[in-house]
C-alpha positions in Angstrom: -73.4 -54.7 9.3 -72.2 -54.7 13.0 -69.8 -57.3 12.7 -68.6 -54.6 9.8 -68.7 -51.8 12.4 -66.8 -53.3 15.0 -64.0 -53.6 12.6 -64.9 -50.2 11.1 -64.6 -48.7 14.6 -60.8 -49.4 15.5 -59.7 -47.8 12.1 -61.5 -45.3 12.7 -60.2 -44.2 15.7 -56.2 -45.0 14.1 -56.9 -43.0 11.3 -57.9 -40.4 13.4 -55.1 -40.6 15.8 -52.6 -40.3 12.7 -54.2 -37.4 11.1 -53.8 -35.4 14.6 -50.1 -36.3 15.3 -47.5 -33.7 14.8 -45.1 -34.0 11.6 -41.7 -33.6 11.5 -41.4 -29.3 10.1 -39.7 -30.4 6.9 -40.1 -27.4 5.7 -38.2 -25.1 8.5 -35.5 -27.5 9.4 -34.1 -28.3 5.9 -32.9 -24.1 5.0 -31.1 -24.4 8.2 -29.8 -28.1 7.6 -28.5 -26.8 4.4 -27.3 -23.5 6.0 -25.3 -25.9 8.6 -23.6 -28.0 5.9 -22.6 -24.9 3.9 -21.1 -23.4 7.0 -19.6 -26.6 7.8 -17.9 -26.8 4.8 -17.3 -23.1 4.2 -15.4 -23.3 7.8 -13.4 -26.2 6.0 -12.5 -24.2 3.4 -11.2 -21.6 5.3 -9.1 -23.2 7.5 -7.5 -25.4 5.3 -6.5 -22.0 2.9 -5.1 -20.8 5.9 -2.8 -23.8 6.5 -2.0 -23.6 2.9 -1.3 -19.6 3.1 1.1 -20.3 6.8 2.9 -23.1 5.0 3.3 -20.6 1.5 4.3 -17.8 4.0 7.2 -20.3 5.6 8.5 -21.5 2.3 9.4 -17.8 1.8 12.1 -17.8 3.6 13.6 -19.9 1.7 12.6 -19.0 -1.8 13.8 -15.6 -1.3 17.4 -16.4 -0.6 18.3 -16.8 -3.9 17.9 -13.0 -4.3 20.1 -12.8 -1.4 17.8 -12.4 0.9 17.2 -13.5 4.6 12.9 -12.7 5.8 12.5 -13.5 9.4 10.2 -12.6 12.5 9.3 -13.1 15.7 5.9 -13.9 15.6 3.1 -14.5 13.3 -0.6 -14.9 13.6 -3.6 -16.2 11.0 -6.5 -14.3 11.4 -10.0 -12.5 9.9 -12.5 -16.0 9.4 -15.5 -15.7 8.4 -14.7 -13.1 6.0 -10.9 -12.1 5.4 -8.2 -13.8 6.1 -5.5 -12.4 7.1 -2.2 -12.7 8.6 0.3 -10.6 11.2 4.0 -10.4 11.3 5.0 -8.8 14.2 8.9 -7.4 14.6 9.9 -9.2 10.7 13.0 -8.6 9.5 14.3 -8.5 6.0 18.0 -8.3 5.2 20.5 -8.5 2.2 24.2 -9.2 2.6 25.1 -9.3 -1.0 27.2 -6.9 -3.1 29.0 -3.6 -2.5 26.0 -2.5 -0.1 24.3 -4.6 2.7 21.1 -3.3 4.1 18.6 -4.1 6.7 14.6 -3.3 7.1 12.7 -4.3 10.7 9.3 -3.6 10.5 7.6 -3.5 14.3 4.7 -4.8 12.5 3.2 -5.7 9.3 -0.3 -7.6 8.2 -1.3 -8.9 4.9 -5.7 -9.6 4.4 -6.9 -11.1 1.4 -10.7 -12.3 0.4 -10.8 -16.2 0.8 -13.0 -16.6 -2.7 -9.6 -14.1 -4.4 -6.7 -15.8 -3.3 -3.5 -14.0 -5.1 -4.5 -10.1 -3.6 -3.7 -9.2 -0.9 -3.8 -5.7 1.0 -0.5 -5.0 3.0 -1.0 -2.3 5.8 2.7 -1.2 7.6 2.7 0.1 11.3 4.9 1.6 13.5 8.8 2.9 12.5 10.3 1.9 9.2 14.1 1.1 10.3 16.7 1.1 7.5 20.4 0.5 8.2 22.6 0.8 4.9 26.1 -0.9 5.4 28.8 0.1 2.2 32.3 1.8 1.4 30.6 5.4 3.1 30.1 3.2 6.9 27.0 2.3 8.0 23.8 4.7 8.0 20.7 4.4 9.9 17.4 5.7 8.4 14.1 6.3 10.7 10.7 6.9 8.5 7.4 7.0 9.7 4.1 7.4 8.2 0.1 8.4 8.6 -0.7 5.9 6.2 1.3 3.1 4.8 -0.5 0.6 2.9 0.0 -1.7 -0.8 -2.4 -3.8 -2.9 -0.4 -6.9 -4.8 -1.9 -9.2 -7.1 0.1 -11.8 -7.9 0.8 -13.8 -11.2 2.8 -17.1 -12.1 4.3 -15.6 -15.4 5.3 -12.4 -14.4 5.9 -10.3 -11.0 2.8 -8.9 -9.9 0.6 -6.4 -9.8 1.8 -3.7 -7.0 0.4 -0.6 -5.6 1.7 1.2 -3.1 0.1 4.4 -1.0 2.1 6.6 1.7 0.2 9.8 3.5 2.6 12.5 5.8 5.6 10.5 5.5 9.0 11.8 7.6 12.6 10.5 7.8 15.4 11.2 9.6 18.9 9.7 9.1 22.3 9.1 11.4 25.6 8.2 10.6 26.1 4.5 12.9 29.8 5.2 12.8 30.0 8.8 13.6 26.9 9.5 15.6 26.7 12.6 13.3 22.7 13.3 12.1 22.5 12.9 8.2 19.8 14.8 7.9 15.7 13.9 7.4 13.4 14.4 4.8 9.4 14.5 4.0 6.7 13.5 1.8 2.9 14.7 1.6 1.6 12.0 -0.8 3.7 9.0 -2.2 1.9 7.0 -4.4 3.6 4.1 -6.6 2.0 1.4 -9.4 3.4 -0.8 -11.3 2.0 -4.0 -14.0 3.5 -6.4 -15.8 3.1 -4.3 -19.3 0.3 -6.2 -21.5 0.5 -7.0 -24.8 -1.1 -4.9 -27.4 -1.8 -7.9 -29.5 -3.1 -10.4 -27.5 -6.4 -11.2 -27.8 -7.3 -12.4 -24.7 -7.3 -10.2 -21.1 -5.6 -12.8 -19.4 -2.4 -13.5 -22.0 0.6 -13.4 -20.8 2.3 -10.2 -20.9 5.1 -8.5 -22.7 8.8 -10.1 -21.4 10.7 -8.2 -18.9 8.3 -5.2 -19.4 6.4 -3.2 -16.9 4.4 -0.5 -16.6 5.1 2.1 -13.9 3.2 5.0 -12.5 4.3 7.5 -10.0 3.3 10.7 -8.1 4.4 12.7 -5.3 3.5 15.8 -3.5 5.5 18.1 -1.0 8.7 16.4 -0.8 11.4 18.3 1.1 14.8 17.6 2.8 17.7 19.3 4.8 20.5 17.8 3.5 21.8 20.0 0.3 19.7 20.2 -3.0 20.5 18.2 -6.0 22.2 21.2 -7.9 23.4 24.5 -6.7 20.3 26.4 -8.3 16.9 24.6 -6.9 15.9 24.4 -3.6 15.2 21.1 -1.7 11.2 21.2 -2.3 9.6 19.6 -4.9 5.5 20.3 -5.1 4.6 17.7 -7.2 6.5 15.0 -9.4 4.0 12.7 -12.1 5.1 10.1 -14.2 4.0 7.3 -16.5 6.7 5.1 -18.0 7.4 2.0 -19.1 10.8 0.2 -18.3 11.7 -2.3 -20.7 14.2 -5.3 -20.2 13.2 -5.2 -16.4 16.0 -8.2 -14.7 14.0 -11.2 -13.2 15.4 -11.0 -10.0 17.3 -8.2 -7.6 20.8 -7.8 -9.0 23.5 -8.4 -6.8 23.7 -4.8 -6.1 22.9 -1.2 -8.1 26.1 -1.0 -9.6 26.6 -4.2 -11.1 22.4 -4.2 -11.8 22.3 -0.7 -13.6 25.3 -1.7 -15.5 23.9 -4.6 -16.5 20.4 -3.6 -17.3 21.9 -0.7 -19.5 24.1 -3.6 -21.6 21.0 -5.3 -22.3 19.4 -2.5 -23.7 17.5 -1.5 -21.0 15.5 2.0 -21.7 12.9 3.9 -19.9 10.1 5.2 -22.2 8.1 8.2 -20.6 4.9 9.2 -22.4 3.5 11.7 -19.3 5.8 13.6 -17.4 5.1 16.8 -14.6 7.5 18.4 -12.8 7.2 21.6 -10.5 10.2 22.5 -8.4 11.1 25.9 -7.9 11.2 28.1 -10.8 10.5 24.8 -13.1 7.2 23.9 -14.5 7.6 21.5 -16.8 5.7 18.6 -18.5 7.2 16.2 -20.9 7.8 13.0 -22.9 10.8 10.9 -23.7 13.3 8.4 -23.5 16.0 7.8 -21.0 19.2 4.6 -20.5 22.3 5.0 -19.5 25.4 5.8 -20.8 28.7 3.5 -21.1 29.8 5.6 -17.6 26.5 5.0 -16.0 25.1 8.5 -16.4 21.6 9.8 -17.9 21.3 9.8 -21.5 18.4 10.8 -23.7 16.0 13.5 -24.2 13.0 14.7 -23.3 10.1 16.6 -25.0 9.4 19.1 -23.0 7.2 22.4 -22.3 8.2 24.9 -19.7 5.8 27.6 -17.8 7.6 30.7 -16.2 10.4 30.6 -18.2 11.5 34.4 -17.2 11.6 32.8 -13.6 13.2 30.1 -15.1 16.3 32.2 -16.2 16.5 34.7 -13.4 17.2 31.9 -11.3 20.1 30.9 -13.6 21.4 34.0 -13.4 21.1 34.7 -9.7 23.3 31.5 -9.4 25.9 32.1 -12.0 25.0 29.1 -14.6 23.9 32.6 -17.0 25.3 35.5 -17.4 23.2 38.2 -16.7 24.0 40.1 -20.1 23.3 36.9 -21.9 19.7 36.3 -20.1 18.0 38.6 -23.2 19.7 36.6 -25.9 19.4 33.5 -24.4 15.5 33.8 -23.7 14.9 35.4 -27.3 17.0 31.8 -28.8 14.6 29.8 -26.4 11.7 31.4 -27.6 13.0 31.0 -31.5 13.6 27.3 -30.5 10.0 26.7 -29.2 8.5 28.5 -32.0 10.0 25.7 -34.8 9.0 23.1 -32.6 5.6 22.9 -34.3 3.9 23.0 -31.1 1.0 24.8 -30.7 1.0 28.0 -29.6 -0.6 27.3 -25.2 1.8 30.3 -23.7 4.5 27.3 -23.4 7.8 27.1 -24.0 8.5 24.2 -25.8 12.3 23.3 -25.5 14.5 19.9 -25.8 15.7 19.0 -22.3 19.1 16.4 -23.4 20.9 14.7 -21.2 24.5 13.8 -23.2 27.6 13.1 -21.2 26.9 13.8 -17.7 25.7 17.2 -18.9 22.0 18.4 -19.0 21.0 20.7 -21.6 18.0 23.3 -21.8 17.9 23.9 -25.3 20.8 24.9 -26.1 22.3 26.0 -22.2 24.0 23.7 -20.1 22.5 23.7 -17.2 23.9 21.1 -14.8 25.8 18.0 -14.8 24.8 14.7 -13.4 27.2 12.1 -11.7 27.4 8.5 -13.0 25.0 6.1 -10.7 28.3 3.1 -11.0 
């Protein structure tokens, strides 16, 4: 028994001693060990999308010359970890040199921020003066535009171009003839807003199939536009309240023609239409919604027609014949027709005047009165 508790004793005493020394806190340490690596590798991650996002942003320059264009700036900068990620062009050019008119956009500065995890959209926010210089057969003519708020959402897609959306607040522009030194004239905007989608197709069955060829989807409104520099016809003034549209261009080109003469006539060979399904217009003594179709001609003018319904139609013609387009004899006549017109439309009866508006040879017709002519855009 003694010889058992002298070796009992010793134990004793170890067992003790480990029992009472302090253990490693497992339990604390590993969250944060695991916190460490995720943030490890989440810092990884990030920095190695944004090399991959300054090296995309450098090819550009020379992917986008075979559109004829030239990007450039003076500086750039990656920014935005842990959350965005985002990048900064400050003073970036983009110019075209190609076809009958050359142009040129600087940009003091212009940033681009997208969520790391949804790479493909990005939010684009403009600063400072837009400066556009337009060089063709008229000389060259230098546009100044500034905005409250500038800003664009793009989504990008490898089958198709993008997603875009595009939002301008208490826009102003002015605009100078470079060869002359004579002022233009300048121009303003309430609201701007602009989207546009690859069109889907209706029978697809999955969300993600590719879209319709050459097909896009387009959406714009605007508010309180004005300018000083002559209205489009002798008998509206230059303010339009609103302008709303929803339409869908079909056989959209790939890439930026060459120039607007040689793309319109193109596009219009092709078969290239615009199909309107929503349409509001309110300028002047016109209140008009609508629906329609619209290409152009052989001569590169307008040509279709629109489904329309009128409000203030008696405003409508008085303005008409304050200008001359109707004789004021033939205002009675020509408003009882209209009226006759609407009524075997079919339409129903919401204190509307429902007329045809054609465009056929340059002309635009109200019904039956021609009430302006339009000039060929080549």
């Amino acid at each position: 028994d003694l010889r058992a508790a002298i070796k009992a004793g010793p134990i004793h005493k170890w067992q003790k001693s480990a029992d009472t020394a302090p253990r490693f806190p497992w339990k604390i340490a590993a969250p944060f060990g695991a916190l460490a690596l995720i943030a490890g590798a989440y810092s990884v991650f990030w920095f190695t999308l944004a090399g991959n996002l300054e090296e995309e942003l450098l090819a550009y320059k020379g992917r986008v010359q075979d559109s004829g264009l030239k990007a450039d700036w003076q500086t750039h900068e990656m920014h935005g970890f842990p959350y965005r990620m985002g990048v900064t062009l400050k003073e970036a050019t983009l110019t075209r040199g190609r076809g009958k008119t050359a142009w040129a956009l600087a940009l003091p500065e212009i940033s681009a921020q997208m969520l790391p995890y949804r790479p493909g959209h990005f939010i684009i926010d403009v600063k400072g003066e837009q400066d556009l210089t337009l060089k063709g057969p008229e000389g060259e003519r230098r546009f100044i535009s500034k905005a409250e708020t500038l800003w664009g959402s793009y989504v990008a897609r490898k089958d198709a171009i993008g997603r875009l959306a595009v939002e301008v607040k208490d826009w102003t522009a002015s605009g100078l003839s470079e060869d002359s030194g004579t002022f233009i004239g300048s121009a303003s905007a309430g609201s701007l807003q602009l989207h546009t989608r690859p069109a889907p197709d209706p029978e697809a069955a999955e969300e993600d199939a590719p879209p319709l060829p050459r097909t896009y989807d387009l959406a714009l409104k605007a508010t309180d536009i004005a300018w000083d520099f002559g209205p489009v016809t002798g008998w509206l003034e230059p303010e339009i309240a609103l302008i709303e549209a929803q339409m869908r261009g079909y056989e959209v080109p790939e890439r930026l023609p060459a120039d607007l003469d040689t793309g319109a006539r193109a596009w219009a060979a092709s078969g290239g239409r615009i199909a309107i399904s929503d349409l509001q217009l309110l300028w002047g003594p016109i209140d008009m919604k609508g629906q329609g179709e619209l290409t152009l001609d052989a001569k590169g003018r307008p040509s279709g027609r629109i489904e329309a319904s009128f409000g203030k139609v008696e405003d409508l013609i008085a303005r008409l014949v304050e200008t001359g387009i109707v004789k004021k004899e033939s205002a009675p006549v020509i408003f009882a027709g209209a009226g006759i017109i609407s009524a075997l439309q079919g339409k129903p009866q919401d204190g509307r005047m429902h007329l045809p508006l054609a465009f056929h040879e340059g002309v635009v017709f109200l019904g039956p009165v021609s009430i302006g002519r339009l000039e060929p855009l080549y």
